[in-house]
N, C-alpha and C positions, 0 to 999 in steps of 0.2 A: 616592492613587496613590503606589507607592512610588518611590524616588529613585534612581538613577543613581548609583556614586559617581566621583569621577576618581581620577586616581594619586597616589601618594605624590611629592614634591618630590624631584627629584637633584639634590645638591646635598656642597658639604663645606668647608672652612673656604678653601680655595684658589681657589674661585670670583669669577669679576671681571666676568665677562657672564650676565645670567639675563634667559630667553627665555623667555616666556610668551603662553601659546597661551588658548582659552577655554575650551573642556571637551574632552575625547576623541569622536572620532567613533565611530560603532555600530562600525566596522572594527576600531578602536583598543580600544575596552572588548571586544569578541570576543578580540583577540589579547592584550591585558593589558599593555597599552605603548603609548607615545606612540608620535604617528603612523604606526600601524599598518596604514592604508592605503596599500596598495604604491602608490596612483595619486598618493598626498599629495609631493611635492616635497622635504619635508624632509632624509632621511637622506640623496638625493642630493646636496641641495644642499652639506650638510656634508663631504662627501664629494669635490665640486669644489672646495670653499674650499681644505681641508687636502691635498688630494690623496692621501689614503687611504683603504682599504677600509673600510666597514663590516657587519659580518656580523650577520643580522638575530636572532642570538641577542641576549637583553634585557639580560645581567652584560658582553658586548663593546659594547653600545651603554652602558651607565653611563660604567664604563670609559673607553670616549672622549671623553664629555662633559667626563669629569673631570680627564684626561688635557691639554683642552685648556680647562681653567679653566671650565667653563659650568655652569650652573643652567640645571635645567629644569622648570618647572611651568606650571600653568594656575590662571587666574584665579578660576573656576566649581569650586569641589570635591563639589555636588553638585547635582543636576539630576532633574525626570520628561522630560525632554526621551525624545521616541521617535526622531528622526531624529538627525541629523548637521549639518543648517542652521545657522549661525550664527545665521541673521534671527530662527528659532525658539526660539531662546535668552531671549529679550527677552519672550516670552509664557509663559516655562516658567517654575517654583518651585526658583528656586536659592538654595544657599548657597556666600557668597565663603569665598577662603583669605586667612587673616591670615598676610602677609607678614612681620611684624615681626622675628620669629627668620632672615630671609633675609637679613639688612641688616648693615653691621660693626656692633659688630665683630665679630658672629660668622661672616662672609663677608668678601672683598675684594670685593661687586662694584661697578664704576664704572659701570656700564648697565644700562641693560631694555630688550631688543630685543620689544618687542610683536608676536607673528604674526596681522596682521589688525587690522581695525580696534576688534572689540566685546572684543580682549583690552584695546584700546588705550586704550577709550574709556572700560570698566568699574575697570582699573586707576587712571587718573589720578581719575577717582569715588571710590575708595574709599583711595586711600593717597598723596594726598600727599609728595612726597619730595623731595627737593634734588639724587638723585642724575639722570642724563638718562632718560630715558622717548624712546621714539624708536619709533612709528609703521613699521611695517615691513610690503611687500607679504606677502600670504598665501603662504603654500607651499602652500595648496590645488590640487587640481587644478581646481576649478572656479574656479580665479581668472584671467582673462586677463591681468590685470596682474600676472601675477610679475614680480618684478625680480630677477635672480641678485647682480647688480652691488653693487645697493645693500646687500644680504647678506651678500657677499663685501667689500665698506667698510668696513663695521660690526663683522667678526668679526677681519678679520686687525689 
């Protein structure tokens, strides 16, 4: 079965919070960018933190990630996953991303905001670190436990 792949790491030496998600949803790998589904939470939430626009072109969303110090990748870099499910994940043939090159000194970052828990669960599994790892509600839409707040704590 062939594999799935995720995206490339945004990322660059000014980075001080890196936010990792699991894999890309089918919405996200159709559109060729993280959280590409308009229902997913994320760019809005980013968007109420900072209180700026984000335009769904993919070089303006970089841009502001970097703009506002952030890394962004996913934990799963490749996958036969056919849906979107998290839960699904856990039964599918993945391969992880070595983080090693994300960490000083080749980045400033002082966090990992995990989006969801199988980012969360599968990072602290596979990498170890000294820097904080912090458990963050999903921006999914299908999560009724968003939390803005705690998002909005973490980033400013």
């Amino acid at each position: 079965m062939e594999k799935n792949k995720g995206f490339d790491p945004i990322y660059d030496e000014n980075s001080k919070i890196l936010i990792l998600g699991s894999f890309p949803s089918v919405k996200s790998r159709v559109v060729g960018f993280y959280y590409g589904n308009k229902q997913n939470r994320f760019w809005k939430m980013l968007e109420q933190v900072y209180n700026e626009n984000i335009s769904d072109n993919t070089d303006d969303k970089k841009a502001f990630l970097k703009k506002h110090n952030i890394a962004l990748w996913d934990v799963i870099q490749e996958s036969d996953l056919k849906g979107s499910a998290d839960i699904d994940l856990e039964k599918s043939n993945i391969t992880t991303a070595d983080f090693s090159f994300l960490f000083p000194p080749n980045t400033k970052i002082e966090k990992v905001l995990c989006n969801g828990k199988t980012a969360y669960n599968l990072f602290l599994k596979l990498y170890p670190t000294e820097i904080p790892v912090i458990y963050m509600s999903s921006t999914s839409s299908a999560n009724p436990r968003y939390n803005f707040e705690e998002w909005k704590n973490q980033l400013k």
